[in-house]
N, C-alpha and C positions, 0 to 999 in steps of 0.2 A: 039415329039422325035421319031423318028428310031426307031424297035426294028425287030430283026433278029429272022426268026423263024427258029426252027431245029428239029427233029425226033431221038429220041433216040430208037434205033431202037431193043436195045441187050436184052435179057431178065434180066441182070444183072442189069440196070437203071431202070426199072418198079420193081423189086423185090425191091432198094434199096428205093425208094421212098412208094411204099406199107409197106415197114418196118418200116417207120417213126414211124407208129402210127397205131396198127392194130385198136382201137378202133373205127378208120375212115370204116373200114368193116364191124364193130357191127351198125355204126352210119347207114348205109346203108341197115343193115338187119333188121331192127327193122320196126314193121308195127303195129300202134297205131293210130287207125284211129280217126279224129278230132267228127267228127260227129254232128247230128242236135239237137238243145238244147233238147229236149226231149231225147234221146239218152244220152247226157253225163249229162243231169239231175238224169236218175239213176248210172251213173258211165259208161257205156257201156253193161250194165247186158240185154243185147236184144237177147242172142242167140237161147233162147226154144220161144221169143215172135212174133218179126215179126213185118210187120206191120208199119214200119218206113224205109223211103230210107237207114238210114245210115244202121238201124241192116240187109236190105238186102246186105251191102259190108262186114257182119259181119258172116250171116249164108244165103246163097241164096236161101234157103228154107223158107226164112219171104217175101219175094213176094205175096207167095202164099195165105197170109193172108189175104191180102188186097181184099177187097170185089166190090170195083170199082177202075178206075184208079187213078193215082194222082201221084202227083208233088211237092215237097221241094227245099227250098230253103235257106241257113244259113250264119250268117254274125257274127265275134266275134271281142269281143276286146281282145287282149293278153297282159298282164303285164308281164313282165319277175323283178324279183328282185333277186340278188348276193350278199352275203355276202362271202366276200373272207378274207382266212388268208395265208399271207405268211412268216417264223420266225416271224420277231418282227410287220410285218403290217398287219393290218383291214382297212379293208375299203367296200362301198358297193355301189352298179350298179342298177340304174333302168331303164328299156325302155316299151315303149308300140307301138303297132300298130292294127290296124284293115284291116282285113282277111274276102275275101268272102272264104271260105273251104270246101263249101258241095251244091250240084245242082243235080238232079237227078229226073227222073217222071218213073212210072209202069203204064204198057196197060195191062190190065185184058180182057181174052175174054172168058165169059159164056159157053160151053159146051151144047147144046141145045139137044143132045140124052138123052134122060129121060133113056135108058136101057145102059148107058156106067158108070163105077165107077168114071172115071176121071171127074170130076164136072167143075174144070176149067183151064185154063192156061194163063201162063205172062211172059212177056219179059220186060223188064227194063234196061235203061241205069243210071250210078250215076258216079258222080267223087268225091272223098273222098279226104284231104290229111291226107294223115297215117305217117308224122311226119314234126315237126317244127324244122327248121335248126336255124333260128335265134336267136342268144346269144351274149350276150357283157359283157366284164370284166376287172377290169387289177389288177394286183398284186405287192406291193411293199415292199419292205423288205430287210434285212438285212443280207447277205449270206456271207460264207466264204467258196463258190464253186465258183469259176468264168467260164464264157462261152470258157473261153479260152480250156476247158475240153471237151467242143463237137470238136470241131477242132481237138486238137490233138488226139482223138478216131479217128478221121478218118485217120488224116493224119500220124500216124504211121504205117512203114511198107512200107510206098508209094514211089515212086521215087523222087527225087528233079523236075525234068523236065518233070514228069507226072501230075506234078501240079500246074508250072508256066510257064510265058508267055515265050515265045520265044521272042530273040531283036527283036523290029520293032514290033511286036503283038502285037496288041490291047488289052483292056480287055476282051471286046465281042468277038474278033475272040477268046482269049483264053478259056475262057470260053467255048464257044461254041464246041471246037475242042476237050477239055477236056472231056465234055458231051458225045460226038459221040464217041469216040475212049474208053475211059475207065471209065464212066459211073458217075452217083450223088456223089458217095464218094468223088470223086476227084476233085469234081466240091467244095464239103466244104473243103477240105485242100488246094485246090486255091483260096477261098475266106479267110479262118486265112491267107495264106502266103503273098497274095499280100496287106492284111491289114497289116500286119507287128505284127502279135499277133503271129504267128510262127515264130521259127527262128532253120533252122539246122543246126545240130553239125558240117557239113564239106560243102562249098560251091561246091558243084561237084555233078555232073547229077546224081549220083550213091547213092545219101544220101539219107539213108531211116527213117532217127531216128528226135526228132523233139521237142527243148524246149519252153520254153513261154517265152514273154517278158511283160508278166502280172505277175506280182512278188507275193506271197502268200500275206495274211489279210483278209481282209473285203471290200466286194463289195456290194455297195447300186443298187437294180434291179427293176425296174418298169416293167414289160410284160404286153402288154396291147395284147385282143382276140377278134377279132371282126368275126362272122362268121355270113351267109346269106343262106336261101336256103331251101329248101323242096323235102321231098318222098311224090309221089302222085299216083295214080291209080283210072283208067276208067276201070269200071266193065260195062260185057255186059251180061246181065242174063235171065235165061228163068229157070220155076218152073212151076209146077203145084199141083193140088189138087186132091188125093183119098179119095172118098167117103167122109168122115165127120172127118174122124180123122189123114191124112196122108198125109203131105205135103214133098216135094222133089224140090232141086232148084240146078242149077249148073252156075257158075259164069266163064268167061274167063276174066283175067286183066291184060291191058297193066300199066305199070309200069313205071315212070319215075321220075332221080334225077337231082336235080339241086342246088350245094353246094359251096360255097366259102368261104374261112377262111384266112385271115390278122392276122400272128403276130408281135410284134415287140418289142428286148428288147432290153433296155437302161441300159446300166451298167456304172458305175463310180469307180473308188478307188483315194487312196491317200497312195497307200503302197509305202514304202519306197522303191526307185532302179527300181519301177515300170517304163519301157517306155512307154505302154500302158496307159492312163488313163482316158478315155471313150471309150465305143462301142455303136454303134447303128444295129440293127442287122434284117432286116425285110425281111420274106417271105409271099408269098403268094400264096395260093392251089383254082383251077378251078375246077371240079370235074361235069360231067355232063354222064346220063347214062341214059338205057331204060332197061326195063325187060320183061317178062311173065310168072304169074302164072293161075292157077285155083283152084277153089272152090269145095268140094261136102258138097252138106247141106241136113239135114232132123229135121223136125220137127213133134211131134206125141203128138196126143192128148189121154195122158193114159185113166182120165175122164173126163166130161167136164170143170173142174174145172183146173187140172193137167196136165201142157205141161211140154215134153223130147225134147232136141235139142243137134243135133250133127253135130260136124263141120270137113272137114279135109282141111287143109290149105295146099297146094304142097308147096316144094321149088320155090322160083321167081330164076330164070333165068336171070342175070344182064352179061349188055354189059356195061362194063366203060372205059371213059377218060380220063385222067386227065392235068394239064399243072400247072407248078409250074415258079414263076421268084421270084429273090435275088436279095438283096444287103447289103452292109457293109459300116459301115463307122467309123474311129477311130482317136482319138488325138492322134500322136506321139510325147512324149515327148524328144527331142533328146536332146543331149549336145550342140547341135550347131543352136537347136532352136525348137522348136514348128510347129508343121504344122498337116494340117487334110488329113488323105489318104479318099479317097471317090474310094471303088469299087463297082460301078454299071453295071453292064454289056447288061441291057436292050435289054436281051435275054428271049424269051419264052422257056422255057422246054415242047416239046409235046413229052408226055410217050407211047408209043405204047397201043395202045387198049390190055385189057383182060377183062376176067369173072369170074363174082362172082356167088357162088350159097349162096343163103341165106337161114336159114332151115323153113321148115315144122311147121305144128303146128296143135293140134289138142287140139279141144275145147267143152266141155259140158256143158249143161247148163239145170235147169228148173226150170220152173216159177210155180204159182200158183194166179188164177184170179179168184175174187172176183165177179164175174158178174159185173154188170155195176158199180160197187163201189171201185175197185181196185186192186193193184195188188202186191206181191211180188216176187221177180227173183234172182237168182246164177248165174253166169258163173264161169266155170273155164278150164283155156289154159295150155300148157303144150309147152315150143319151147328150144329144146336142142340147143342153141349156139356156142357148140364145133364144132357143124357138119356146120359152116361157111366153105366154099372152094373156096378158091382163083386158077383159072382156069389159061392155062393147066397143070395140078397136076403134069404131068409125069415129067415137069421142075425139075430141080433137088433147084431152089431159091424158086417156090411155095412150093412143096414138105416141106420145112423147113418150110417155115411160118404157112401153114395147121398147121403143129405139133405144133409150137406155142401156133395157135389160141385151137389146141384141147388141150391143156395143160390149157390155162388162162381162159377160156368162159364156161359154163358149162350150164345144163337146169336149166331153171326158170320158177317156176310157178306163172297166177297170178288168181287171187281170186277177182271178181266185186258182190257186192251186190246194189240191187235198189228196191224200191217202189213206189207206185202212191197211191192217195185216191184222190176218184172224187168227188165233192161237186156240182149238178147243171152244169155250162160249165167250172166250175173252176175244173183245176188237180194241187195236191200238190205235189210235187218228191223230193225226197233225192237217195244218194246212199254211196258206198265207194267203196274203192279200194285199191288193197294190191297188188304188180309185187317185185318177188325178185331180187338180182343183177344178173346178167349174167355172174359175175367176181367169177372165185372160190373163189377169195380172196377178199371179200367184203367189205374191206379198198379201194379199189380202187373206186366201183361204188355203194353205200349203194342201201339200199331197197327202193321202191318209195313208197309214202301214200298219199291218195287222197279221197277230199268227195264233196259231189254236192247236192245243193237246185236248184228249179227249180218251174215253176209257167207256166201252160198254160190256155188257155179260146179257148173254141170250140164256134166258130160262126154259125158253121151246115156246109158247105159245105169249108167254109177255117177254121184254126186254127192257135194260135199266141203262140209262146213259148220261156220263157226266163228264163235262167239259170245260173247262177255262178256255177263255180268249179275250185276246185286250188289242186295241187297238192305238194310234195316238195319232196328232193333227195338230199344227198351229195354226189361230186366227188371229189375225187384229182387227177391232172390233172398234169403230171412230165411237164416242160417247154419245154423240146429234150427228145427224145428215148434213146439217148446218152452222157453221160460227163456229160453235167447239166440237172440230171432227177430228182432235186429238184420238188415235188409236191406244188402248190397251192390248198389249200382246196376252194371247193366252196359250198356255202350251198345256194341253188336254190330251190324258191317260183316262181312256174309259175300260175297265174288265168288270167280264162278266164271268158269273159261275153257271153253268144250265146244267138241271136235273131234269130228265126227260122219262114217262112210262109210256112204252108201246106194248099194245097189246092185240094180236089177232081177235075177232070176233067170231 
């Protein structure tokens, strides 16, 4: 089938669609890197250690550790589990898949002046992903909010003829002309009108007022969420070594996202006088971007026993896209008969390019090592989330959401503990992990907790490592920004298995 594309070009469509959901810019700014099972065997607690690809996309100063070259490689399996509650329903989601996530080799080159401090330097390339987009869920339950309530939030206020078709207009030319000229709002009060869930008080171009023909009660809602996609970064890094105790590394990272999200709600009633009595109601968001940040890292050896490490993470610098397409569809129950309106417009929505800055972060950490017998490590990050900025600020529709986002996001800290004890070629690991919400109001995205076993065997010049770790988190998740901001709880168990090969070069 056909589908017409078109450029909404006004700053007023890109704000309006950014406003759906600012947690889609939190989901954007978040950088949690997957890493190699030795890595997420202590939790990610590698900032004062080193010495592993991932903790070089962690602190660039752990390059420098490495004593000859080498090379990683990692492969996991991901479980996702959902326990969902919506009013009166439970119900719950499982998916799995397996992920290559981490690839990365360091070139070490000796220093061969006996009379210079710098002993050695390294360059290294790694590709991380620093978050997992894929999620599946659906919610079903028994409400006495009907969707008819995101409609009419928009569509009050609005013109009669700024939001339906002209004689002879299609629905796609309508739609479309609706999009270009007066932006996403209007593009939903032309999908309630032309579904016949709205109806104005006066038939006349001039009508701005707008009731339901979803009659009050009880409406039975299934939402079903299907989303796909990953934040990922290529770190290009170079570090070196002072003397015996002082290592320095700095990281440049291209960035890039790649996210798509499916919803779709089915509503039903049986209210009396109701015309309405099913909805179907499905969009779906494209979302694709590139970034650049950098890195400064230091790691110091207080004594031999005792390392310090210090991270500063820059704001990334995000170029996004985005393209959204709709449709609707409802049983009209008339007097004079039954029939299904189907408005599909099979149209793409391409939102004009903008920019995201994501913030900073900065991170400390120190370990304590055991000589060749083991080891135990801290980290701890620090990343204000208020300071998200939605670009060009001086817009007066950024401007608003900025304040938003600094109103709702706030800093969160989080807390990684890990250890190793070496037995012979066998290593034992554990860790945990503690990241608070980023939501002032912590009903919204609870605290995450996370722990990790791990098991590796050194061969001598390769090494094999495998790891389980699971995490868990509750959100509630409003179904629309708008009308029906009914939240679904979701209580989210993610584990992972990682198989990791290292190998000297």
């Amino acid at each position: 089938m056909k589908k017409l594309t078109i450029l909404m070009i006004g700053v007023l469509s890109m704000s309006n669609l950014i406003a759906q959901d600012i947690s889609e810019a939190l989901l954007y700014s978040q950088d949690n890197i997957q890493g190699s099972a030795r890595f997420r065997a202590l939790s990610g607690a590698f900032g004062a250690l080193g010495g592993d690809m991932s903790a070089v996309s962690l602190n660039p100063a752990g390059s420098a550790i490495f004593n000859t070259s080498h090379a990683s490689i990692s492969l996991s399996s991901l479980n996702i589990n959902n326990d969902v509650s919506y009013f009166n329903g439970r119900n719950s989601t499982s998916e799995s898949k397996i992920d290559l996530h981490q690839a990365g080799g360091v070139f070490v080159f000796e220093n061969t002046d006996d009379n210079s401090s710098w002993k050695k330097f390294v360059i290294s390339i790694a590709y991380d992903k620093t978050a997992n987009h894929d999620d599946q869920w659906f919610a079903k339950g028994r409400n006495t909010n009907s969707i008819d309530s995101y409609f009419l939030a928009y569509a009050q206020g609005l013109r009669l003829d700024e939001i339906s078709a002209f004689p002879g207009e299609t629905i796609s030319e309508a739609y479309a002309e609706i999009g270009s000229f007066y932006g996403y709002e209007n593009q939903q009060a032309f999908l309630g009108y032309e579904s016949y869930i709205l109806e104005p008080e006066s038939d006349t171009d001039a009508n701005t007022s707008y009731t339901s023909n979803i009659n009050a009660g009880t409406f039975n809602q299934q939402y079903d969420y299907i989303a796909r996609g990953y934040n990922g970064k290529v770190s290009f890094n170079a570090a070196a070594q002072y003397e015996d105790k002082l290592y320095l590394g700095v990281n440049l990272n291209a960035h890039f996202i790649d996210y798509d999200k499916f919803t779709f709600l089915r509503e039903t009633n049986s209210n009396p006088g109701s015309l309405i009595t099913n909805v179907g109601f499905e969009n779906n968001l494209l979302t694709t971007g590139n970034g650049f940040s950098f890195q400064l890292g230091a790691i110091l050896k207080v004594t031999k026993e005792l390392r310090a490490g210090l991270t500063y993470n820059s704001p990334t610098w995000f170029t996004i896209n985005e393209e959204t397409t709709q449709s609707i569809s409802t049983f009209v129950d008339d007097i004079d008969g039954g029939f299904t309106a189907n408005v599909n417009p099979n149209v793409i929505n391409v939102f004009e390019e903008y920019r995201l800055r994501s913030p900073g972060k900065i991170s400390g950490s120190l370990a304590y090592v055991f000589g060749e017998k083991g080891l135990l490590s801290f980290d701890y990050s620090r990343r204000d989330y208020s300071n998200i900025e939605l670009r060009p600020e001086n817009e007066s529709f950024f401007n608003s959401q900025n304040k938003i986002i600094s109103n709702v996001f706030k800093a969160a800290n989080a807390y990684r503990f890990g250890g190793e004890y070496k037995y012979k070629q066998l290593s034992f690991r554990g860790g945990y992990r503690f990241e608070e919400s980023p939501y002032e109001d912590d009903s919204f995205v609870g605290d995450l907790t996370g722990y990790s076993l791990g098991l590796g065997y050194n061969f001598g010049n390769t090494r094999l490592d495998l790891t389980f770790d699971q995490a868990e988190r509750t959100v509630n998740n409003p179904l629309y920004s708008v009308g029906l901001t009914d939240a679904a709880t979701v209580d989210a168990v993610n584990s992972n298995v990682t198989l990791s090969l290292a190998f000297n070069l």
